[in-house]
Every structure is written in structure tokens, then in C-alpha cells.
TILUMZA-757331 format. One record per residue (C-alpha): x, y, z; residue in three letters; residue number from 0. Coordinates in nm, 4 decimals, always signed. Layout:
+----------+----------+----------+--------+------+
|       xx |       yy |       zz | koltor | tigu |
+----------+----------+----------+--------+------+
|        X |        Y |        Z |    Ala |  NUM |
...
+----------+----------+----------+--------+------+
% end
This chain:
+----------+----------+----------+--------+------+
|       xx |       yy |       zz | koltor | tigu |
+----------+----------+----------+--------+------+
|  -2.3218 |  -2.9440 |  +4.7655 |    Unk |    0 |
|  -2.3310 |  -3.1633 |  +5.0454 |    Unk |    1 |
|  -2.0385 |  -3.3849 |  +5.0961 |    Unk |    2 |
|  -1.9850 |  -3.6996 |  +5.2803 |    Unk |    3 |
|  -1.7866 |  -3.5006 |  +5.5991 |    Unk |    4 |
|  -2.0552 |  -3.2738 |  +5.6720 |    Unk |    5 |
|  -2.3497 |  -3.5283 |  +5.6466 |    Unk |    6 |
|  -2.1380 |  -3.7800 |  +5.9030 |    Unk |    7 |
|  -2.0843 |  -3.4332 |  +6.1372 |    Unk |    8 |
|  -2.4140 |  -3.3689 |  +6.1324 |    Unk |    9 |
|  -2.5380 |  -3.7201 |  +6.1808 |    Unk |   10 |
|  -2.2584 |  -3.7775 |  +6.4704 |    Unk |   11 |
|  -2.4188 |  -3.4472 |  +6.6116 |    Unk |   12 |
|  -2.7503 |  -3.5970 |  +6.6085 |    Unk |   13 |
|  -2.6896 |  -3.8908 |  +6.8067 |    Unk |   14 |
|  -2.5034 |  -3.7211 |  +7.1018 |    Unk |   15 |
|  -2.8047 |  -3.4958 |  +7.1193 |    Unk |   16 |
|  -3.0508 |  -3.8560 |  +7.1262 |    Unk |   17 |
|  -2.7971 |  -3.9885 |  +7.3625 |    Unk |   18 |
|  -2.8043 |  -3.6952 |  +7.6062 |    Unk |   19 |
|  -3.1780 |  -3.5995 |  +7.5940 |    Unk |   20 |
|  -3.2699 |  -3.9618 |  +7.6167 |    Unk |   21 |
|  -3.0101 |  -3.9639 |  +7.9872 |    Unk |   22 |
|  -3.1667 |  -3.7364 |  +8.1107 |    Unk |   23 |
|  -3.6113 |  -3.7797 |  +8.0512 |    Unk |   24 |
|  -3.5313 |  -4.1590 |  +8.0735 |    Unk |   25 |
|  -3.5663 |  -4.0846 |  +8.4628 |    Unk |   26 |
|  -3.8794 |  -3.9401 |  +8.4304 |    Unk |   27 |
|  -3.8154 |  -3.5830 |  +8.5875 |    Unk |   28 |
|  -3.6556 |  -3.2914 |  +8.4679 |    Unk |   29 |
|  -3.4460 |  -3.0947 |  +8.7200 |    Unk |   30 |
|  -3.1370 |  -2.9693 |  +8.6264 |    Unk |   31 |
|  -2.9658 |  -3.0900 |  +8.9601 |    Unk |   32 |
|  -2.9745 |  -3.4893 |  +8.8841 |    Unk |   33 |
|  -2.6301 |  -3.6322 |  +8.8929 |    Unk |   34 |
|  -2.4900 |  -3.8390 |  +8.5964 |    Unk |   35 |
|  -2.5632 |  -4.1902 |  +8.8418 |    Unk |   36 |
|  -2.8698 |  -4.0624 |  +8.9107 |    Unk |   37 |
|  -2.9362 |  -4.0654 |  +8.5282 |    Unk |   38 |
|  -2.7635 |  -4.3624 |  +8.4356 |    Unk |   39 |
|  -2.9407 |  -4.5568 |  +8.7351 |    Unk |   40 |
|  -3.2696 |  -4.4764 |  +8.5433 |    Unk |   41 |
|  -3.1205 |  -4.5548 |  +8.2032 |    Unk |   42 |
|  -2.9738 |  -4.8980 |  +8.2646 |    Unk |   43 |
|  -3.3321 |  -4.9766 |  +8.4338 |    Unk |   44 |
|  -3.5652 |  -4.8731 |  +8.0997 |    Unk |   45 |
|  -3.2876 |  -5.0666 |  +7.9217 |    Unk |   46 |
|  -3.2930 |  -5.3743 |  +8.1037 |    Unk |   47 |
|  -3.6809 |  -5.3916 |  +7.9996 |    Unk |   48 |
|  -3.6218 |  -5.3657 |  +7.6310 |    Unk |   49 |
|  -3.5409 |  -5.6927 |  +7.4791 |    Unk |   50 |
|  -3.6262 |  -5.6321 |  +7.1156 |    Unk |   51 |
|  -3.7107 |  -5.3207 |  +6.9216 |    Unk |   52 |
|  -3.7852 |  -5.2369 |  +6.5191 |    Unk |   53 |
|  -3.7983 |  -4.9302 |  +6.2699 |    Unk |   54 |
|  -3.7658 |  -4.7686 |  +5.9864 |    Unk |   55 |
|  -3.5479 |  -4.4505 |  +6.0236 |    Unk |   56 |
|  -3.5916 |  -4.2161 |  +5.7689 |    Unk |   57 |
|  -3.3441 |  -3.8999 |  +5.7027 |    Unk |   58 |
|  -3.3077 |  -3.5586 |  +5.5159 |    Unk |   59 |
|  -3.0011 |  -3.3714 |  +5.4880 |    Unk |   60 |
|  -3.0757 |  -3.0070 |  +5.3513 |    Unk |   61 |
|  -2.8033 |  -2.7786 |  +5.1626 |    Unk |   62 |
|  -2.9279 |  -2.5296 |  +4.9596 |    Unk |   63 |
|  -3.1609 |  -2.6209 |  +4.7301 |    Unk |   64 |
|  -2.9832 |  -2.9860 |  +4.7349 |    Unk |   65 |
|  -3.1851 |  -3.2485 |  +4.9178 |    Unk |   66 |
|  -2.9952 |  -3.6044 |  +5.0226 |    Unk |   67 |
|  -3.2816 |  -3.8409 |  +5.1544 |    Unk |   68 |
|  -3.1593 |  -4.1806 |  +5.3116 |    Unk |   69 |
|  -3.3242 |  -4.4922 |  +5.4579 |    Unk |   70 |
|  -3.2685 |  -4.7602 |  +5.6553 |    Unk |   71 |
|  -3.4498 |  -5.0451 |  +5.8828 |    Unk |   72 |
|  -3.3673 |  -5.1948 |  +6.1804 |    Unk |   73 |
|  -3.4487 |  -5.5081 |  +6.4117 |    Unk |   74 |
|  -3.2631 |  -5.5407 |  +6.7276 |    Unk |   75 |
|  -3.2974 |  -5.8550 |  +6.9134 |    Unk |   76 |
|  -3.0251 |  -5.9078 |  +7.2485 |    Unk |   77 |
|  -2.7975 |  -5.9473 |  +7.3414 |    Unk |   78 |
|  -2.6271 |  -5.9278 |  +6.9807 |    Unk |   79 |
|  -2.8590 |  -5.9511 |  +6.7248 |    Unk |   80 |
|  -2.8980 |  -5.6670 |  +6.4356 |    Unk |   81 |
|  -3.0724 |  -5.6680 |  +6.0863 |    Unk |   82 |
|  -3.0405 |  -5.3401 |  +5.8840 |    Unk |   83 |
|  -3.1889 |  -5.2982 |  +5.5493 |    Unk |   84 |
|  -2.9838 |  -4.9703 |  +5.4597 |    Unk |   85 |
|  -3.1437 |  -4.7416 |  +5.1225 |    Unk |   86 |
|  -2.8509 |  -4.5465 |  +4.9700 |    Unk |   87 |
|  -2.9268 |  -4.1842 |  +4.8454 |    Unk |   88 |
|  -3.0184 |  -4.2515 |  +4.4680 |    Unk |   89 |
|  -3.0144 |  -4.6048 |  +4.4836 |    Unk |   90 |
|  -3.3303 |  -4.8155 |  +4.4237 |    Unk |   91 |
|  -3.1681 |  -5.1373 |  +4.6353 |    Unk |   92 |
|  -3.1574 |  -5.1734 |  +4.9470 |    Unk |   93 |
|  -2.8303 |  -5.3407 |  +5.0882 |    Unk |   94 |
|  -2.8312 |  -5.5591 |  +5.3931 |    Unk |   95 |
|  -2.6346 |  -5.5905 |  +5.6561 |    Unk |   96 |
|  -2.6980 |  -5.8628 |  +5.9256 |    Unk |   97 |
|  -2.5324 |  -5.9755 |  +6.2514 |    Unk |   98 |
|  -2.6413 |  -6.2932 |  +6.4210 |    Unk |   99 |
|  -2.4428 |  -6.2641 |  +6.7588 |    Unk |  100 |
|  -2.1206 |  -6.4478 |  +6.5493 |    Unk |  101 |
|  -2.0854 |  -6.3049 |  +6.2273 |    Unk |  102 |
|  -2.1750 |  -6.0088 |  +5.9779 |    Unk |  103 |
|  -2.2984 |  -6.0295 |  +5.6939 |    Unk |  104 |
|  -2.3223 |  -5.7826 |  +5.4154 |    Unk |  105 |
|  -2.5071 |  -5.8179 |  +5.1310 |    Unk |  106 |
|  -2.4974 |  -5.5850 |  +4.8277 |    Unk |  107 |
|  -2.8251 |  -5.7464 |  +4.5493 |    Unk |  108 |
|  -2.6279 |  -5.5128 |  +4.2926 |    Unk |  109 |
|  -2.3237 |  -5.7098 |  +4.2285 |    Unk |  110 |
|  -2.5088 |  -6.0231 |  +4.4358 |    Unk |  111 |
|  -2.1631 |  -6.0143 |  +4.6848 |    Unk |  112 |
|  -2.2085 |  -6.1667 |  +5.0527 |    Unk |  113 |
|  -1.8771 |  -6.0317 |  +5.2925 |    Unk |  114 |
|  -1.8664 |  -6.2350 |  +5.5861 |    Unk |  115 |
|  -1.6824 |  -6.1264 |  +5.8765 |    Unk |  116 |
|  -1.5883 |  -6.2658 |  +6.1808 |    Unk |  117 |
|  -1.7650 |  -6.0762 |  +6.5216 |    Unk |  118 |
|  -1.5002 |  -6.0202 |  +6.8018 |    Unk |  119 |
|  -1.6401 |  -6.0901 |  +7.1339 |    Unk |  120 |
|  -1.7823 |  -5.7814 |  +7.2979 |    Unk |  121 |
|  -1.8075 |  -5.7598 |  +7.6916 |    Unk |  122 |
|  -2.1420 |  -5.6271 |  +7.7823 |    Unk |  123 |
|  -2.1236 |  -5.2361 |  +7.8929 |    Unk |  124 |
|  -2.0995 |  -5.2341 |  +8.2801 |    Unk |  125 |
|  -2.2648 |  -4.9491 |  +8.4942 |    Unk |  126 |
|  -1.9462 |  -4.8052 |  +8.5412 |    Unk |  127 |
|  -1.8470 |  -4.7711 |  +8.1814 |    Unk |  128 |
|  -2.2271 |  -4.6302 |  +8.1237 |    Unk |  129 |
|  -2.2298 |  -4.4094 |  +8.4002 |    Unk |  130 |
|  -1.9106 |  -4.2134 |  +8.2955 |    Unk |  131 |
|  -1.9865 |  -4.1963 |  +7.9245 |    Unk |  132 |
|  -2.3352 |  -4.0001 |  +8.0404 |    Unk |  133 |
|  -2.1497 |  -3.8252 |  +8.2729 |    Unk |  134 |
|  -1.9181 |  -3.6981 |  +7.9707 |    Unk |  135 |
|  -2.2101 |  -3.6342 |  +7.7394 |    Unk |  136 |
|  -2.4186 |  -3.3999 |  +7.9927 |    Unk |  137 |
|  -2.1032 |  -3.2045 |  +8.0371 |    Unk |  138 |
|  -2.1081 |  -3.1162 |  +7.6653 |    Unk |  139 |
|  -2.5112 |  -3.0098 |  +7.6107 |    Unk |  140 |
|  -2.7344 |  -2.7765 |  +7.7560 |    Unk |  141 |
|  -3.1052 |  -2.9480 |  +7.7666 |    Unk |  142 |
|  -3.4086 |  -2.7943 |  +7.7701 |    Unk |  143 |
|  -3.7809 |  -2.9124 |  +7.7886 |    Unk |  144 |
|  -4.0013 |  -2.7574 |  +7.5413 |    Unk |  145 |
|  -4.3345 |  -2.8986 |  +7.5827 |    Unk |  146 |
|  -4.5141 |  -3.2027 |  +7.4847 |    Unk |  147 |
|  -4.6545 |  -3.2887 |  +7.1681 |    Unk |  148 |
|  -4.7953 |  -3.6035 |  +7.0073 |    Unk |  149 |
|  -4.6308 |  -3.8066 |  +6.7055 |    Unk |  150 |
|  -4.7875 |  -4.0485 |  +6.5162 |    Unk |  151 |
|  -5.0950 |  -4.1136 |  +6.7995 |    Unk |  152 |
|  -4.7725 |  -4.1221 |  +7.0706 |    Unk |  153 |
|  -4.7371 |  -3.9064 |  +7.3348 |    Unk |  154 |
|  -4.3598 |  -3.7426 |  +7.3326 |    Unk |  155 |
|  -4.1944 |  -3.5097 |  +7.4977 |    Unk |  156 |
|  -4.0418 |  -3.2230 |  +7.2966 |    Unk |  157 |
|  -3.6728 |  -3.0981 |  +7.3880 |    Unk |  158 |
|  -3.4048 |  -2.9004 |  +7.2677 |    Unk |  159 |
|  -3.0492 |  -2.9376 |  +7.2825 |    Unk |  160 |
|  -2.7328 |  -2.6968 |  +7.2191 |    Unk |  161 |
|  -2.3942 |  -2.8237 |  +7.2984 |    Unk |  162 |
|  -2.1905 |  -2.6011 |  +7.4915 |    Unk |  163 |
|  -1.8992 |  -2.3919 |  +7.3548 |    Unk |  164 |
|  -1.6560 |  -2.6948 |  +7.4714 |    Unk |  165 |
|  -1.7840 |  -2.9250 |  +7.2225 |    Unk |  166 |
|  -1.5503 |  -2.8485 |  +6.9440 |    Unk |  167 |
|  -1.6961 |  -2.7477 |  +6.6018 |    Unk |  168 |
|  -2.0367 |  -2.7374 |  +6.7290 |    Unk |  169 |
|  -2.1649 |  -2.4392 |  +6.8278 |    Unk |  170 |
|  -2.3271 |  -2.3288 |  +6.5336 |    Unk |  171 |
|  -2.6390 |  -2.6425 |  +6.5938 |    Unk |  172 |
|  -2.8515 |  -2.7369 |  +6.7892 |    Unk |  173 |
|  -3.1279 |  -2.9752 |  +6.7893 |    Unk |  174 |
|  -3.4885 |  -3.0609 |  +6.8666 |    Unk |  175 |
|  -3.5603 |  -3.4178 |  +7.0038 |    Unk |  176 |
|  -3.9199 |  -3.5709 |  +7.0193 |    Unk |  177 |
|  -3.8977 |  -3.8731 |  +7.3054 |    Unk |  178 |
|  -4.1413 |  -4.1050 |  +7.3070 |    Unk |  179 |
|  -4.3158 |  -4.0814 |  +7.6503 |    Unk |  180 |
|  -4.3956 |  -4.5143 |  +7.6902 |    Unk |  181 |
|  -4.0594 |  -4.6319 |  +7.5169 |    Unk |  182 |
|  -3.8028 |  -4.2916 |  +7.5907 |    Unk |  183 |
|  -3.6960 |  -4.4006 |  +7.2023 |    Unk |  184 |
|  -3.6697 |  -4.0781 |  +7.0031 |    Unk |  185 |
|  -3.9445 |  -4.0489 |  +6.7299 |    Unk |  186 |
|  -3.8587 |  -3.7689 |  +6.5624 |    Unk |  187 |
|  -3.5284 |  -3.4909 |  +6.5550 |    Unk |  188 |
|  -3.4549 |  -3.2241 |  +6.4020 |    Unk |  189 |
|  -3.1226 |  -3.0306 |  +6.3358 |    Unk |  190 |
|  -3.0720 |  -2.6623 |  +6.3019 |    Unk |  191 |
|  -2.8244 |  -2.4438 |  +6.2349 |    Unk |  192 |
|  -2.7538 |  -2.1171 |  +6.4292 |    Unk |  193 |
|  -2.9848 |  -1.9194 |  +6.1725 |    Unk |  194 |
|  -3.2612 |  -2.1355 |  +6.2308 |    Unk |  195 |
|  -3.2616 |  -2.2821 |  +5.9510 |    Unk |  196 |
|  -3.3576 |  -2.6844 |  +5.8875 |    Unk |  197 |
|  -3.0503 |  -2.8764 |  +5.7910 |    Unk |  198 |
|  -3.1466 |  -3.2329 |  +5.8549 |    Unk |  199 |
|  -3.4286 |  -3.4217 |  +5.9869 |    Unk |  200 |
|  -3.5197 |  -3.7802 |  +6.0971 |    Unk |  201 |
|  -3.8231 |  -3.9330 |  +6.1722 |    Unk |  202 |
|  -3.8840 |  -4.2968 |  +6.3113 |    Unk |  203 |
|  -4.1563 |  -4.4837 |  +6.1463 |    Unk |  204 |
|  -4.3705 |  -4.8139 |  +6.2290 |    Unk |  205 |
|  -4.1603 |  -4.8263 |  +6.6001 |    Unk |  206 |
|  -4.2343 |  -5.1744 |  +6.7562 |    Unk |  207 |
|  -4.0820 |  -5.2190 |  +7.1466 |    Unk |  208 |
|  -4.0881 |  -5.5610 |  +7.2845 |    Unk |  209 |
|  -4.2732 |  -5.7256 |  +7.0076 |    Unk |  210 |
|  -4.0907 |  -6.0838 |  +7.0344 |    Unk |  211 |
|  -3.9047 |  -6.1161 |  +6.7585 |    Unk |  212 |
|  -3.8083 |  -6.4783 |  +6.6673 |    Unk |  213 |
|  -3.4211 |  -6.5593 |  +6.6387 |    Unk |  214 |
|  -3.4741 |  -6.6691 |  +6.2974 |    Unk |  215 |
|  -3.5131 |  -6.3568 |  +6.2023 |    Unk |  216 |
|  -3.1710 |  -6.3343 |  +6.1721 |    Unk |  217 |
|  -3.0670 |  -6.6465 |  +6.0448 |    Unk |  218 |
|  -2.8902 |  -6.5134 |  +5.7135 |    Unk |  219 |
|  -2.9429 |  -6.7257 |  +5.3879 |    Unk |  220 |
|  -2.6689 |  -6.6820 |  +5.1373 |    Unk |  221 |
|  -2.8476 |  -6.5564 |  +4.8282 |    Unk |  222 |
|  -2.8377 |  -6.8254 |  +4.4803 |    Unk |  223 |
|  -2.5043 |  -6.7748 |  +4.2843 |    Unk |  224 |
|  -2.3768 |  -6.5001 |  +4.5194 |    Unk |  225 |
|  -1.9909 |  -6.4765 |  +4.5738 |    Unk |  226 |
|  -1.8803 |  -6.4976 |  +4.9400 |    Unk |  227 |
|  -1.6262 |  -6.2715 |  +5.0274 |    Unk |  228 |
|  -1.4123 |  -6.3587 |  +5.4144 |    Unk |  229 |
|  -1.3033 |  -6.1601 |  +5.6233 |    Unk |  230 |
|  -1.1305 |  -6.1750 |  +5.9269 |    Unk |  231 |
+----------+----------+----------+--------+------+
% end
């Protein structure tokens, strides 16, 4: 079986292989000379154009003959605005968890519970900061462009990522990465282990870039007869 360690590995894997694929196609080429600024200067440009984004992410952990199938979806609004709708393996409700820039709030329909908690204040990332965290991550992975394929009537580009032997405990993946060619989101990955064989998947459905979401969209409304649990 499956346990909770080994799914978080795997999923922590997964995003430093988004995060460094997406560093380095976000500039549009692919030679393996380009500098971490060189990267983040292209990065912190296609991010300054997004302003909103929504999906639904949908995942699949494999072990054995055991499937684990999660769900969740997202609308991002900046500078500080999330909404997640999050689908627990074996679960038919969905909990939610919004942040309006002030507080979160986390909502569980099961035992109708609201937590509300107190947001610290969160300096925005500066290009320094940026530049050496990509700098770190392209030390760790060796990147590769596979070819180009199309998702879902998008055009993406198809790449593959192995960390090195540095990164500790994980040599034995590596993953494939589909990057949407207009938005450089990922649409699709892919994680394998050194057999070749599937061990979890994700796919990004219904992606919307720059769509204009309101700000009422995250206005939270405390549910009728809920209890309202504080934090600080």
C-alpha cells in the first residue's frame, strides 16, 4: 500500500520537476547554456502578465494494483487571492479552503466546521530571491526536450526531467512534463520510476489564463449553523 510519505515524496518530486521545466521553456529557447538570470528574467516577465488563472487538477498515484485518485480546483486571483475546492481520496465532499488576501478559511461540509485563521503579511518575492531559488533548482535536474505534442486542442511542449544524483532520495524518478506553449502552465505530468513504470500522473483540466475573475469570488460566506473555529 501506498502511504501518506511516499505520495507527499512523489508529489514534492513533481513540482520541482514543473518548477524547473517551466524556468527553463518559459524563455522560449532551449539551449543548455542559459544562465539561471537569464531564465528567471524570462520567468518574472510571463509572470507579470498573468493576473488570474483557474483549474481543476486531477491526480493518480499507482502502487501495485492499489490506485489513490485525488482532486482538487483552483482560482488564483493576485496578488493574494486563492479558492481550492480539494476532493479527498474516498470521500464524496469536497472541502474548501479559501484565502481572501486577510484570512483562511477552511471549510469541512462533513462536520459543517469553518477554521479561520489569521494571514501573516507576505512580502512579494523579489528578483533576487527568484533568481537564486531557479538557480538552485537547475542545479538539481537534467532537462530534456522531447518533442511537441498537443493536449486538449493546446499546443505543448513535451519534456523530460531526471534529477541528478545530488538530489537526495531521488534518483530512482524521473518525470515527463507537457507545457502549455501560449500560457508555459503545465497541462499534463507524468512520474516514473527507474523501471519505467507509471507511478503517478496529473492532468490539468478546463485551464482558464487571464479570464477576469471578479474579487467576489472570494468573498467567503460562513455556511448556516456552522461552528467557527479561530485561529491565530
Amino acid at each position: 500500500m501506498m502511504n501518506s510519505v511516499k505520495i507527499k515524496k512523489m508529489i514534492k518530486l513533481m513540482l520541482l520537476f514543473i518548477f524547473i521545466d517551466l524556468a527553463v521553456f518559459a524563455s522560449g529557447c532551449t539551449e543548455k547554456n542559459l544562465t539561471a538570470e537569464d531564465i528567471a528574467t524570462q520567468m518574472l516577465e510571463k509572470q507579470d502578465s498573468i493576473q488570474d488563472y483557474s483549474y481543476t487538477m486531477h491526480s493518480t498515484y499507482y502502487a501495485g494494483e492499489k490506485t489513490i485518485e485525488t482532486e482538487f480546483k483552483t482560482i488564483y486571483k493576485k496578488p493574494h487571492m486563492i479558492k481550492n475546492f480539494i476532493q479527498e481520496p474516498e470521500k464524496e465532499e469536497e472541502t474548501l479552503v479559501l484565502s481572501d488576501g486577510e484570512f483562511r478559511w477552511t471549510y469541512t461540509p462533513g462536520t459543517n466546521t469553518v477554521t479561520k485563521t489569521k494571514l501573516p503579511k507576505t512580502p512579494e518575492i523579489t528578483k533576487s530571491d527568484y533568481m537564486t531559488l531557479i538557480g538552485i533548482s537547475l542545479n538539481d535536474s537534467n532537462v530534456s526536450l522531447l518533442g511537441v505534442e498537443e493536449i486538449d486542442n493546446r499546443e505543448t511542449y513535451l519534456l523530460k526531467a531526471s534529477p541528478k544524483e545530488t538530489v537526495e532520495s531521488a534518483a530512482q524518478y524521473y518525470a515527463k512534463v507537457w507545457i502549455d506553449k501560449e500560457t508555459w502552465m503545465p497541462l499534463k505530468y507524468e512520474m516514473y520510476d527507474n523501471s519505467g513504470n507509471l507511478t503517478a500522473k496529473t492532468e490539468i483540466w478546463d485551464l482558464k489564463v487571464n479570464s477576469g475573475i471578479p474579487d467576489s469570488e472570494f468573498v467567503f460566506n460562513i455556511p448556516e449553523g456552522a461552528e467557527i473555529k479561530t485561529t491565530s
